[in-house]
N, CA, C and O of each residue as an XYZ file, in Angstrom:
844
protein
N      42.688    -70.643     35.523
C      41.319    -70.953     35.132
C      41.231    -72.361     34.550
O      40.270    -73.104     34.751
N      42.243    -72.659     33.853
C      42.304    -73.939     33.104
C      42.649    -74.961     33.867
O      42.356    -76.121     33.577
N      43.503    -74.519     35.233
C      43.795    -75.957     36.184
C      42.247    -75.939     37.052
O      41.634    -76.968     37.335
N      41.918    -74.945     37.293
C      40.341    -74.565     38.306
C      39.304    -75.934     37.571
O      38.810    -76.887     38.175
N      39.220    -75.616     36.147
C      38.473    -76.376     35.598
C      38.645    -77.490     35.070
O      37.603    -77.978     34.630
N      39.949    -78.354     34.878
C      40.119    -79.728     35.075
C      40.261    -80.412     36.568
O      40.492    -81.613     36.702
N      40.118    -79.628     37.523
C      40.051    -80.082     38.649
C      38.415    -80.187     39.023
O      38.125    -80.939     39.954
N      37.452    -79.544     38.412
C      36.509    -79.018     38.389
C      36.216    -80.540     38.120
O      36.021    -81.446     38.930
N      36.242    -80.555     36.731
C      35.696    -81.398     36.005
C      36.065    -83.395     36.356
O      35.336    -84.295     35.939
N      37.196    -83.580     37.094
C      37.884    -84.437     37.346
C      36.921    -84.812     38.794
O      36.483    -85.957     38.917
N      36.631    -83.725     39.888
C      35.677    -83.838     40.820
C      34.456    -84.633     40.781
O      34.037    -85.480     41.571
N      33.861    -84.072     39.436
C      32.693    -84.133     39.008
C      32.351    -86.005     38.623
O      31.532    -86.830     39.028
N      33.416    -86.009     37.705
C      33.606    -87.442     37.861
C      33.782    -88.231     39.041
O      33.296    -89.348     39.219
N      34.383    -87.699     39.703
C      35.114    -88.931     40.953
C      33.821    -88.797     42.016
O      33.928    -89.482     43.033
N      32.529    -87.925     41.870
C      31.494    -87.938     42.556
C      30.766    -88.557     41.694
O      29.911    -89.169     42.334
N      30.569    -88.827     39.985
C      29.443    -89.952     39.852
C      29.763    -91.177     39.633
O      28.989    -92.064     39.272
N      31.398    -91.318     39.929
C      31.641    -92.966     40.136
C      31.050    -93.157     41.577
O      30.157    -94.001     41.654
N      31.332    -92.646     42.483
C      31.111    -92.688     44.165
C      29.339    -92.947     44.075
O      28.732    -93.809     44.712
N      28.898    -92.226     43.376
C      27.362    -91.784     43.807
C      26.872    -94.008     42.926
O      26.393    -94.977     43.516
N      27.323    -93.858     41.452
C      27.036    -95.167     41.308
C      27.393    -96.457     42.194
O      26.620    -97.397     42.380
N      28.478    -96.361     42.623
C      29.019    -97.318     43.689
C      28.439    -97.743     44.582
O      28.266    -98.938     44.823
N      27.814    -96.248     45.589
C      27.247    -96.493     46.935
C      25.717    -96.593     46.463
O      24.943    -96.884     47.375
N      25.175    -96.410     45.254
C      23.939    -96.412     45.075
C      23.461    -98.471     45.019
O      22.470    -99.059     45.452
N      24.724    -98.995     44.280
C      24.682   -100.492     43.964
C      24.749   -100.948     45.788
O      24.228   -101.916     46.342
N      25.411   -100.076     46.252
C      25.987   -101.165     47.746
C      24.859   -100.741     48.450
O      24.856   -101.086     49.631
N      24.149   -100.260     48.165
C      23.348    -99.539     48.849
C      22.014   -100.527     49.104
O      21.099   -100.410     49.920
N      22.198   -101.262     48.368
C      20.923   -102.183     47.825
C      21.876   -103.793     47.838
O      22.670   -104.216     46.998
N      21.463   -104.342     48.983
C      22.299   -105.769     49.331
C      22.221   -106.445     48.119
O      21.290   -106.471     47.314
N      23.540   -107.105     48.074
C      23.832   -107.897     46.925
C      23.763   -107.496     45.755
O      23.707   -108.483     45.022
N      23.737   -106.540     45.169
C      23.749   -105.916     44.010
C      25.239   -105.538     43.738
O      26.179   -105.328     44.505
N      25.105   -105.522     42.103
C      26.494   -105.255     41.517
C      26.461   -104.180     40.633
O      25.496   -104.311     39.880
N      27.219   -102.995     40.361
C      26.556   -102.329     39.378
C      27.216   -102.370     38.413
O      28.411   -102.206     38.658
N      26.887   -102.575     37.012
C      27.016   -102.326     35.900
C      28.328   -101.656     35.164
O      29.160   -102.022     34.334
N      28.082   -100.611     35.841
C      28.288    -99.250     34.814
C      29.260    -98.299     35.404
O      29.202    -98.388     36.630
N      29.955    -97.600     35.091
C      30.922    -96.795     36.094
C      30.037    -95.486     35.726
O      29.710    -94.910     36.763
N      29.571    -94.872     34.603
C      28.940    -93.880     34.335
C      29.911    -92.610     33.727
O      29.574    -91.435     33.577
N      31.189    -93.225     33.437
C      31.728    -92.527     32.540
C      32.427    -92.778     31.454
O      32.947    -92.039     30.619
N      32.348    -94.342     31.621
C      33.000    -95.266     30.187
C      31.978    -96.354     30.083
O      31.116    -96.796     30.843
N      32.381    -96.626     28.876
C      31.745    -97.945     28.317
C      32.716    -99.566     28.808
O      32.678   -100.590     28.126
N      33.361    -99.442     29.863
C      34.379   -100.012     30.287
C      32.960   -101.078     30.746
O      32.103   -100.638     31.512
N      32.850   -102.814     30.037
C      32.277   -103.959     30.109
C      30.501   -104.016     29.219
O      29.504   -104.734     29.304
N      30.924   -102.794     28.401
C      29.779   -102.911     28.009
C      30.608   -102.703     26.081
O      31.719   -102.181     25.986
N      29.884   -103.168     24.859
C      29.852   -103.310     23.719
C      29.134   -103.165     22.635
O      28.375   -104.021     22.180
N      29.389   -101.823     22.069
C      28.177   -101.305     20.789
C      28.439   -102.003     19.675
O      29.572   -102.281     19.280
N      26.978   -102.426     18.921
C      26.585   -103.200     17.535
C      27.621   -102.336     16.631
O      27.941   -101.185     16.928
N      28.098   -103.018     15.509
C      28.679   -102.050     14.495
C      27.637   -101.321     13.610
O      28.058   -100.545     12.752
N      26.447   -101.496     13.743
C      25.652   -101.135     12.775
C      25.415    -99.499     13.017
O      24.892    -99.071     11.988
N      25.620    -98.299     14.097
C      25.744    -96.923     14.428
C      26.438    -96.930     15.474
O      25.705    -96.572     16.395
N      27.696    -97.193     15.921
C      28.466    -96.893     17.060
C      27.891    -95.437     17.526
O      27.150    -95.319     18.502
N      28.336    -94.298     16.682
C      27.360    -93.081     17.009
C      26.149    -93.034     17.840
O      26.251    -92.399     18.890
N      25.289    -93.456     17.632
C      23.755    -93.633     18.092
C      23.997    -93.464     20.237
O      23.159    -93.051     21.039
N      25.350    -93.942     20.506
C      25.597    -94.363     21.768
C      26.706    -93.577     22.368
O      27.875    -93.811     22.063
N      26.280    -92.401     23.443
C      26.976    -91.261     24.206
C      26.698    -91.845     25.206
O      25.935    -92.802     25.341
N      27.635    -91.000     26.382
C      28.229    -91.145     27.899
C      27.571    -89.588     28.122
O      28.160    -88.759     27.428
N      26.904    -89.247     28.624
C      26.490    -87.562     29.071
C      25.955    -87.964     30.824
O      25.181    -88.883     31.090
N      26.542    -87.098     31.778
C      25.814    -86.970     33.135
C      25.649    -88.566     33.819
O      24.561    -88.905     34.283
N      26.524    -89.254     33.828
C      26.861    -90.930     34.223
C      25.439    -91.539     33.502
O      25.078    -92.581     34.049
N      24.672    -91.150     32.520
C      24.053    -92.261     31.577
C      24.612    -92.208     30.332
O      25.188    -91.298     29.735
N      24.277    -93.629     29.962
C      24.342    -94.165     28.774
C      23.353    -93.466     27.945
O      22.311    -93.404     28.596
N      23.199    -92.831     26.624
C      22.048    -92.257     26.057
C      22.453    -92.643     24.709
O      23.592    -92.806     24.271
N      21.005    -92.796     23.964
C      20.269    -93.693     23.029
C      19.751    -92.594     22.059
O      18.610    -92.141     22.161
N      20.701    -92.154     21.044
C      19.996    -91.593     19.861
C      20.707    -91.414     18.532
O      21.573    -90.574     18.289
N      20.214    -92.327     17.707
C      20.435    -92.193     16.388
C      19.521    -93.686     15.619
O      18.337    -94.008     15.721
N      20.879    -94.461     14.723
C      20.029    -95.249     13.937
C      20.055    -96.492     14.796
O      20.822    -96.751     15.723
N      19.167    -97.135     14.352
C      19.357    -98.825     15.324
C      20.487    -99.075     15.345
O      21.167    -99.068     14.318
N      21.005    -99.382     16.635
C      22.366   -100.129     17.386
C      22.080   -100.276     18.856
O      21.422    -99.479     19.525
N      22.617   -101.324     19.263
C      22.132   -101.952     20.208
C      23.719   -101.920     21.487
O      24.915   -102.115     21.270
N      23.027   -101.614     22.656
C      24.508   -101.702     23.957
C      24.870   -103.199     24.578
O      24.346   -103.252     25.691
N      25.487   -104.289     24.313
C      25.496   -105.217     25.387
C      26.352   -105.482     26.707
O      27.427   -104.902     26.863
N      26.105   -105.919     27.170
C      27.236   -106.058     28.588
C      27.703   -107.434     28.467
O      27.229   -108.565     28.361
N      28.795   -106.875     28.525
C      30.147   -108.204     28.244
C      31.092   -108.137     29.154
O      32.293   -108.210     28.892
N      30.624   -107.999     30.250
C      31.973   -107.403     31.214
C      31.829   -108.584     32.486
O      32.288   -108.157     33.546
N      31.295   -109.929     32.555
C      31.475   -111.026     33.094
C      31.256   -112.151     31.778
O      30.509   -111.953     30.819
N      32.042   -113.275     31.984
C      31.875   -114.393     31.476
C      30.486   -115.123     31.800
O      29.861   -115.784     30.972
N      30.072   -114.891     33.211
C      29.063   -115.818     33.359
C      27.962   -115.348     33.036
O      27.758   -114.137     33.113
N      26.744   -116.477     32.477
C      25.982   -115.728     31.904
C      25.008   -115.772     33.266
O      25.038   -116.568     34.204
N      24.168   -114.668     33.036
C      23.041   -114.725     34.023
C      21.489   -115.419     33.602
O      20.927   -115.197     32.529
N      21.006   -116.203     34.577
C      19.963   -116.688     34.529
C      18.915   -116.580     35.222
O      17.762   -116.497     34.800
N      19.470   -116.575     36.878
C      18.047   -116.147     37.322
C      18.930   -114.763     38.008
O      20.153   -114.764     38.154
N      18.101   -113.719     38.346
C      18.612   -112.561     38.736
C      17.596   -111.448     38.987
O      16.448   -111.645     38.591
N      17.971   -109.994     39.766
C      17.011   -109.223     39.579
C      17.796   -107.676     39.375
O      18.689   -107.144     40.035
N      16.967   -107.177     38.043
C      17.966   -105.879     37.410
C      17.258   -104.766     37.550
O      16.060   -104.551     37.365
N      18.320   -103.932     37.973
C      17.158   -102.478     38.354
C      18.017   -101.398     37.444
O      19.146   -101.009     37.743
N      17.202   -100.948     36.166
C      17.701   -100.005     35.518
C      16.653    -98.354     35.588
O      15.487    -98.059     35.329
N      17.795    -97.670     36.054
C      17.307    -96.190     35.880
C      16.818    -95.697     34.507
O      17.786    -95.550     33.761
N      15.655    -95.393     33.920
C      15.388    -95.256     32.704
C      14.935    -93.552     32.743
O      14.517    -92.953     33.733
N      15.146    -93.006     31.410
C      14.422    -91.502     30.793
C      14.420    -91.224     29.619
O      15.339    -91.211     28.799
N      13.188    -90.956     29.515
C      13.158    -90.899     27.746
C      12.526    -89.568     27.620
O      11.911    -88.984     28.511
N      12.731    -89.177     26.492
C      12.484    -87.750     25.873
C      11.072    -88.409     25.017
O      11.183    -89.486     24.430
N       9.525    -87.505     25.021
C       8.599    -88.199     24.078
C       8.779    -88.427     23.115
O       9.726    -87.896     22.537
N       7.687    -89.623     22.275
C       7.586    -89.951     21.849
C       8.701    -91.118     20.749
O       8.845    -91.179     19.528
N       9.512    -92.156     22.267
C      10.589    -92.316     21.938
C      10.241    -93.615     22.370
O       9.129    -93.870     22.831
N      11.494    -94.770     22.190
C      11.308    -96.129     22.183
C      12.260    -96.510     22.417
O      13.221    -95.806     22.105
N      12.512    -97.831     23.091
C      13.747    -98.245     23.520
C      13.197    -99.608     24.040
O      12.039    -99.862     23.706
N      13.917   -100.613     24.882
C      14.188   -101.790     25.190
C      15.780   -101.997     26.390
O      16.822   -101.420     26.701
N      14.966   -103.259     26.687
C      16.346   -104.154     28.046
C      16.052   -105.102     27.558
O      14.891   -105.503     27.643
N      16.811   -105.643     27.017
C      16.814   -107.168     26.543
C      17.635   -107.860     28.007
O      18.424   -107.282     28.755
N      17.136   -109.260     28.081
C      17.862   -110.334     28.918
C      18.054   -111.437     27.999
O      17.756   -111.710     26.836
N      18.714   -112.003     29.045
C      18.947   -113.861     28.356
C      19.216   -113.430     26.817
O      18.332   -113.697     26.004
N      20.525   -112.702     26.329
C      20.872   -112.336     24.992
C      22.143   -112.794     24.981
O      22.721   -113.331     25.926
N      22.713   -112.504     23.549
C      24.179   -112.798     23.330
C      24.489   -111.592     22.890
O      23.618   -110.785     22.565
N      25.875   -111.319     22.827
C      25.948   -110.453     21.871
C      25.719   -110.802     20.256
O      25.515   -111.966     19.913
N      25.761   -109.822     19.387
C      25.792   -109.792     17.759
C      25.991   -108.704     17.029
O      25.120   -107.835     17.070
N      26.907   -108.548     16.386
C      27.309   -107.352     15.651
C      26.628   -106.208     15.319
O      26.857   -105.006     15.449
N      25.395   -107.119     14.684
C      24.694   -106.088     13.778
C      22.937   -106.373     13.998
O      22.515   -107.509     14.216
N      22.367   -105.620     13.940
C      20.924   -105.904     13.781
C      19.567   -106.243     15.104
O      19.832   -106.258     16.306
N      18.655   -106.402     14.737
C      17.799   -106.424     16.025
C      18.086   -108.068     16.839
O      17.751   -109.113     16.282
N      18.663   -108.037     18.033
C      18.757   -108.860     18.775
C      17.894   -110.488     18.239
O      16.688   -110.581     18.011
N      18.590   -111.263     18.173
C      17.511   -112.500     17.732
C      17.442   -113.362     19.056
O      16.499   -114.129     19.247
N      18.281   -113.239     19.793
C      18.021   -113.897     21.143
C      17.588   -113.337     22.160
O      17.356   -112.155     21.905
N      17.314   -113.660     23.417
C      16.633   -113.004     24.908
C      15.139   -112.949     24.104
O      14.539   -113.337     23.102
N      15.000   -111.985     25.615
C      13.248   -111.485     25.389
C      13.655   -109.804     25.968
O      14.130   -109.546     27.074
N      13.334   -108.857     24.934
C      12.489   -107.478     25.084
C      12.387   -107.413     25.893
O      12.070   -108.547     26.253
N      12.437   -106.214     27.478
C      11.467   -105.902     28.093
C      11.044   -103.879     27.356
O      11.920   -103.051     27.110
N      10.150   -103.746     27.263
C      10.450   -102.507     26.385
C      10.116   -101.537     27.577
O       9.653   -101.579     28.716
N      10.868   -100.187     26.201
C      10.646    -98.872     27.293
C       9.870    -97.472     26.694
O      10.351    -96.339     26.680
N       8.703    -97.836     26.271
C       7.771    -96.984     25.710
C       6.758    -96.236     26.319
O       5.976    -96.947     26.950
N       6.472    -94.864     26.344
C       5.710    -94.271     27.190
C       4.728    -93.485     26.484
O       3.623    -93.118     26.883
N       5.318    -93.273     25.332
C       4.567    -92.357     24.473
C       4.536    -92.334     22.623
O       3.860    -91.717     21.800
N       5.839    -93.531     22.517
C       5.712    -93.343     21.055
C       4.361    -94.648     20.686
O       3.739    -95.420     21.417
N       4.342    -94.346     19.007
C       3.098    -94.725     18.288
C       2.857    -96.141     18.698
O       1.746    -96.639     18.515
N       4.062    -96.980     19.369
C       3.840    -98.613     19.048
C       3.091    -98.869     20.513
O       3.590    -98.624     21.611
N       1.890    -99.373     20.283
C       1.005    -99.471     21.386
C       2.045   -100.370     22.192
O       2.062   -100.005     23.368
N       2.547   -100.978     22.048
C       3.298   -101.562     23.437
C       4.223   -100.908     24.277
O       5.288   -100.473     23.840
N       3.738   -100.771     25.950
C       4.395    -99.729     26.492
C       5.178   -100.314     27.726
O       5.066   -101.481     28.104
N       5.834    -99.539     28.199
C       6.837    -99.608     28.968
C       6.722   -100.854     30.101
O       5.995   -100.677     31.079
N       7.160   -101.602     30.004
C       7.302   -102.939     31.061
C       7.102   -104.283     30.540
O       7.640   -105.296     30.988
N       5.762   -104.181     28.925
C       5.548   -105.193     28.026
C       7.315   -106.159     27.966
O       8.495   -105.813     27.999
N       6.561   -107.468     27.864
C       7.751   -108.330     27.498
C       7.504   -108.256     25.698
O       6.361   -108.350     25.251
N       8.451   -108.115     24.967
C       7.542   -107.735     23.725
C       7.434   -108.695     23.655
O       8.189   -109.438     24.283
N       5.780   -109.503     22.322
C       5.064   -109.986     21.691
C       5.162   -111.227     22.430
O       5.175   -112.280     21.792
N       5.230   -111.239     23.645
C       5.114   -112.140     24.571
C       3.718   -112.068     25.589
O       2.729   -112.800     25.610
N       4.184   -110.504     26.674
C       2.967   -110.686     27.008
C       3.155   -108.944     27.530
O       3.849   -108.471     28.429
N       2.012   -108.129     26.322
C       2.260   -106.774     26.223
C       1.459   -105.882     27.008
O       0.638   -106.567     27.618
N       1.329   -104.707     27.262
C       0.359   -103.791     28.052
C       0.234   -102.469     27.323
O       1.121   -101.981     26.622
N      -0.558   -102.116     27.481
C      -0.861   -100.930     26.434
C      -1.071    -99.856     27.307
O      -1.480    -98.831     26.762
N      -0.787    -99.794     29.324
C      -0.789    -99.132     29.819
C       0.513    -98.365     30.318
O       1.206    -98.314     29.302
N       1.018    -97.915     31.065
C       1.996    -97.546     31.565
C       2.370    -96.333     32.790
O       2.035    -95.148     32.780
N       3.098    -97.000     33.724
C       2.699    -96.143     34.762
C       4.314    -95.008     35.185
O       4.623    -94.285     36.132
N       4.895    -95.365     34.029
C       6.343    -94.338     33.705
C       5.711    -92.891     33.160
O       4.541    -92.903     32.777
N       6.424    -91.717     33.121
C       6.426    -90.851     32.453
C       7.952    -90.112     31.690
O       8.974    -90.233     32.365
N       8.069    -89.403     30.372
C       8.510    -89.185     29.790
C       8.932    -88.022     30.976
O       8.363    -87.603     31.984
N      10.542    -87.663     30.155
C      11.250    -86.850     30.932
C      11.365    -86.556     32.580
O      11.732    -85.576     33.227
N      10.815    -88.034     32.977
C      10.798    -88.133     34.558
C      11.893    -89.634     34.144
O      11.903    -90.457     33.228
N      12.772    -89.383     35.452
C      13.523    -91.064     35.698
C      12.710    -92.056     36.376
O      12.101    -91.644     37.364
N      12.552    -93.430     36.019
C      12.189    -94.184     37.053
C      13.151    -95.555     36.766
O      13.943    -95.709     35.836
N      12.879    -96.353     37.692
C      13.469    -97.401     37.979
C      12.595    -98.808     37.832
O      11.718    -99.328     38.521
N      13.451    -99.267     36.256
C      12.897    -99.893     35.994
C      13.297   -102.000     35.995
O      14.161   -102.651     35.406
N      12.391   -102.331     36.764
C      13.284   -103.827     37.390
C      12.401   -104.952     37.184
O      11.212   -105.075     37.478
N      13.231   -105.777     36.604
C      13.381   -106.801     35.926
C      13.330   -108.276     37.105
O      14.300   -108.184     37.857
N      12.750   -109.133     37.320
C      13.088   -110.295     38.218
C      12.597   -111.786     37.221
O      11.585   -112.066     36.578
N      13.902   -112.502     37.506
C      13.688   -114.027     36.370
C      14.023   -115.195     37.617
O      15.162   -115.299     38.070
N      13.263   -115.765     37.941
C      12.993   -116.621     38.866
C      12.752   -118.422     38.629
O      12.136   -119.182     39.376
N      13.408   -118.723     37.440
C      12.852   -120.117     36.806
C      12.067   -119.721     35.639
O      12.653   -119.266     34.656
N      10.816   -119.847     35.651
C       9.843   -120.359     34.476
C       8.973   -118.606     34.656
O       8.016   -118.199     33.996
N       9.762   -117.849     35.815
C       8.948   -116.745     36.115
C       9.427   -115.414     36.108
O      10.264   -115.282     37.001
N       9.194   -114.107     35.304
C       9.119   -113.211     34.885
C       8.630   -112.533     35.459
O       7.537   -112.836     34.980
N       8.251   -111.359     36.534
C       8.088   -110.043     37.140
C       8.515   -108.923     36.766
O       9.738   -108.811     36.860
N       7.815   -107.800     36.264
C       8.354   -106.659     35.887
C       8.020   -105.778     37.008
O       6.978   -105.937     37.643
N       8.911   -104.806     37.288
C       8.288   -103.327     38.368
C       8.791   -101.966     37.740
O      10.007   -101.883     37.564
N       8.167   -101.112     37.455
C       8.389    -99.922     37.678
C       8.001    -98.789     39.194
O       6.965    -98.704     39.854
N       9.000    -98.234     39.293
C       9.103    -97.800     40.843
C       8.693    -98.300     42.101
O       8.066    -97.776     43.022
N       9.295    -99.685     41.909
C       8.455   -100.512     42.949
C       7.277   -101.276     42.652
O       7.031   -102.272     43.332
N       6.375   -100.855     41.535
C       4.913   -101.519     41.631
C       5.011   -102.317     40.368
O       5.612   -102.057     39.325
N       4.389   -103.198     40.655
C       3.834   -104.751     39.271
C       3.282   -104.079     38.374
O       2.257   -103.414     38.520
N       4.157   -104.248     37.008
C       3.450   -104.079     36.258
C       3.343   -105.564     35.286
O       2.846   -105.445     34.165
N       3.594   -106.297     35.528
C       3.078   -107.707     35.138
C       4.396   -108.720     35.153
O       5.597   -108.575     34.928
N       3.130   -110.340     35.715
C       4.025   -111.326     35.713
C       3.737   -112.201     34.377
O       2.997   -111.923     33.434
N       4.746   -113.621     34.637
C       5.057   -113.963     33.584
C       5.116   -115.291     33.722
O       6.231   -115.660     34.089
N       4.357   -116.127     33.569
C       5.134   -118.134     33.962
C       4.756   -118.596     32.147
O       3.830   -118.838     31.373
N       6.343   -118.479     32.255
C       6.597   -119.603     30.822
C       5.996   -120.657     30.986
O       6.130   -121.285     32.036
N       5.157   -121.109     29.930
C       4.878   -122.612     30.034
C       5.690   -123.234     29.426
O       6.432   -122.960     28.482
N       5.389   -124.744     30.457
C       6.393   -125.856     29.874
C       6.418   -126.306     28.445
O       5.361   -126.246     27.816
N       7.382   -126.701     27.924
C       7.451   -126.429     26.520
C       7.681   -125.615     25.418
O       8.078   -125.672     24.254
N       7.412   -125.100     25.970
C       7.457   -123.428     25.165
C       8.771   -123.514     23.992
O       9.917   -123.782     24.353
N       8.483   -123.302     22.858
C       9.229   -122.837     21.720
C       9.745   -121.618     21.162
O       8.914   -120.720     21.033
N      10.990   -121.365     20.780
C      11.332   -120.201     20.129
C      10.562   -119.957     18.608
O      10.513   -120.896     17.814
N      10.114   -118.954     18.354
C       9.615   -118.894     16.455
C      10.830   -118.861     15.641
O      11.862   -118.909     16.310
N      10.932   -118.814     14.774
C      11.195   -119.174     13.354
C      12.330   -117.839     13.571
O      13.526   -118.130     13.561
N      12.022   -116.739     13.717
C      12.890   -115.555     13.342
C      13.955   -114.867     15.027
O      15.058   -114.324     14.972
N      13.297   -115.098     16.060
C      13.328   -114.238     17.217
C      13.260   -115.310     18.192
O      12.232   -115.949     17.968
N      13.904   -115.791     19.179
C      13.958   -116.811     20.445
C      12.842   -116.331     20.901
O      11.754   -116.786     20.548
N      13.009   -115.120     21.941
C      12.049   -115.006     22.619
C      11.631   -115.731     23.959
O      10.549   -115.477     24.490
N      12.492   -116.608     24.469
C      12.799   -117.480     25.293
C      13.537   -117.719     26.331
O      14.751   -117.545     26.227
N      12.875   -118.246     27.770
C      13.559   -118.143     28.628
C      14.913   -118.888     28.668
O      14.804   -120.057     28.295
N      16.548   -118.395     29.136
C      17.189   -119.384     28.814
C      18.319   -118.373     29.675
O      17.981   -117.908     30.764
N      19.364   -118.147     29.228
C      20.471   -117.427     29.871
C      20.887   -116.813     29.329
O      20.212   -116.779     28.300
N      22.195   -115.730     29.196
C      22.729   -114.599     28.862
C      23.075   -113.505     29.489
O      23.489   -113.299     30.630
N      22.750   -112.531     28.195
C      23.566   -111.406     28.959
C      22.290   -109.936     29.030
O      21.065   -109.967     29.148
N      22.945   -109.144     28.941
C      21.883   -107.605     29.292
C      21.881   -106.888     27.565
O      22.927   -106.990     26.925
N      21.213   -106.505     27.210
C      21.582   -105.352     25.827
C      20.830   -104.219     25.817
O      19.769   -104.544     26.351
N      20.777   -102.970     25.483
C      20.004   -102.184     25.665
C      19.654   -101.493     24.516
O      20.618   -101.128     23.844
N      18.652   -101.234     24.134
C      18.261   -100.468     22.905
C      18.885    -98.920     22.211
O      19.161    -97.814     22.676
N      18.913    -99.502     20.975
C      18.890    -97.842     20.486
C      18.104    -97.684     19.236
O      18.631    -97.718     18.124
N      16.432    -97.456     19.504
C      15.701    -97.659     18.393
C      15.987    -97.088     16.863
O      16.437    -97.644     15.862
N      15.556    -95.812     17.102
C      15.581    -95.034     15.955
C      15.937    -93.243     16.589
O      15.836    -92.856     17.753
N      16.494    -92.172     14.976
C      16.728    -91.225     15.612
C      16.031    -90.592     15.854
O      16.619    -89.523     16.019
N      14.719    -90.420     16.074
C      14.182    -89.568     16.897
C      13.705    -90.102     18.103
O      12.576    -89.749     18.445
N      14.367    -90.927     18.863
C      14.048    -91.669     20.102
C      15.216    -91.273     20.633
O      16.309    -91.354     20.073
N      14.917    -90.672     22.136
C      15.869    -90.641     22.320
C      16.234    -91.184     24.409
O      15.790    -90.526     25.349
N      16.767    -91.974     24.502
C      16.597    -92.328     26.169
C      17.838    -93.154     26.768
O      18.551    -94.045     26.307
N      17.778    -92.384     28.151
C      18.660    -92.507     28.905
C      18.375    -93.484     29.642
O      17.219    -93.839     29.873
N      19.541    -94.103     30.155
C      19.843    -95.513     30.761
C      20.939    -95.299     32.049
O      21.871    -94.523     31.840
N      20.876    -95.767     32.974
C      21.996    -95.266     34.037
C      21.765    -96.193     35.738
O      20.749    -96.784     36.104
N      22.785    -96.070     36.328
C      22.763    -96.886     37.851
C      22.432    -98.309     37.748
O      22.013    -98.902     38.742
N      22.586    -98.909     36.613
C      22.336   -100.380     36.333
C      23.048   -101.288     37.029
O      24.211   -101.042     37.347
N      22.473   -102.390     37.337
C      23.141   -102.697     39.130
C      22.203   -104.361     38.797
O      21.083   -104.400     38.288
N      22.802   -105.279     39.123
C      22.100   -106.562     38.959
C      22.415   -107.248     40.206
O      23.423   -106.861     40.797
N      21.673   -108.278     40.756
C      22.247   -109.315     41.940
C      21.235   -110.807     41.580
O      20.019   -110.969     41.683
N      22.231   -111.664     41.169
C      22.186   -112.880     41.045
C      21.757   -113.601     41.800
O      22.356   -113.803     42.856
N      20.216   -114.418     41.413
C      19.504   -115.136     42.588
C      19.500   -116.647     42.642
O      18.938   -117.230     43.569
C-alpha cells in the first residue's frame, strides 16, 4: 500500500511538471516560470516565509504580507509578455508586480502593481496598474481561474484577462517616480503578492516570452 502510494504520488508529480512544460511550449516562445512543485528560481520576503505554499502545481498566497520574487535568470526583463494563471478565494487581494528587484522585507518599492482584486473592499480591481491607472470594474471571477497577461512594449502597458483588454497604458515622456514607491517603467524582475491573512490566491503556469 505504501509503495502503491509513493508511486501514486511521484506520478502525480511527473504529470504536473509535463502538463506545465507542454502548456509553456505550447504557446511559441514562451518560457515557463515555475515547475509547480518547488520554489526552485523563485524567493520569499523574510517578513512571513509561511504566508507561501506549493498545493496542486500553484503557488498559494495566505497569511501576513510577504511577497514571491523570481530570481531564477540574471537578465532582467524589459519588454516582454506574461501570462499568469490566477484564483482567488473572495474577498481577497493580491498583485504581479514587474520591472521589480528583489527586497527582503516589506511592500515592494520598485516596479509597478498590476493587481488581482475581484471582490475585496479596495475599489481597485483586477488588471488596475495600481495608483497609476485603476478600474473599478472587473471581468475575473472569484474561485474561477483565469489568465491573467501582462504586455510591456516601450513606453506601453496592455493588460488582458482571458484574452480581452482590460486597459492600456503609454507612459509619458518624463514621467517621475514619487517620493515613496517608483512606480515606473524601467526593468526587472516578476514578484507576486501575499496581501493579508484573510486573502487568499493562487498563482500557477507562469510562462513569460521576451519581446
Amino acid at each position: 500500500m505504501k509503495r502503491h502510494l509513493i508511486l501514486t504520488l511521484t506520478l502525480a508529480t511527473t504529470l504536473t511538471s509535463a502538463f506545465l512544460a507542454s502548456a509553456a511550449e505550447g504557446e511559441e516562445g514562451f518560457k515557463s516560470l515555475m515547475d509547480g512543485k518547488t520554489f526552485d528560481g523563485w524567493k520569499v520576503t523574510t517578513d512571513s516565509p509561511s504566508t507561501w505554499t506549493i498545493k496542486d502545481g500553484a503557488f498559494v498566497a495566505n497569511g501576513k504580507v510577504a511577497h514571491l520574487y523570481y530570481v531564477g535568470d540574471d537578465m532582467p526583463f524589459k519588454n516582454f509578455q506574461l501570462k499568469v494563471d490566477v484564483m482567488t478565494d473572495p474577498v481577497s487581494n493580491g498583485g504581479i508586480y514587474f520591472h521589480t528587484k528583489y527586497q527582503a522585507e516589506g511592500w515592494p518599492r520598485t516596479g509597478i502593481e498590476c493587481q488581482v482584486n475581484n471582490t475585496h473592499g479596495d475599489w481597485k480591481k483586477t488588471g488596475s496598474l495600481y495608483d497609476i491607472v485603476n478600474t473599478g470594474l472587473t471581468i475575473a471571477q472569484d474561485n474561477k481561474w483565469w489568465t491573467q497577461e501582462i504586455i510591456v512594449e516601450g513606453n506601453k502597458v496592455t493588460v488582458r484577462v482571458d484574452g480581452k483588454n482590460v486597459l492600456q497604458y503609454i507612459e509619458p515622456a518624463g514621467a517621475q517616480p514619487n517620493k515613496d514607491y517608483t512606480r515606473k517603467l524601467d526593468e526587472g524582475t516578476f514578484c507576486l503578492q501575499g496581501h493579508d491573512p484573510k486573502s487568499t490566491i493562487r498563482y500557477k503556469n507562469i510562462r513569460v516570452k521576451r519581446l
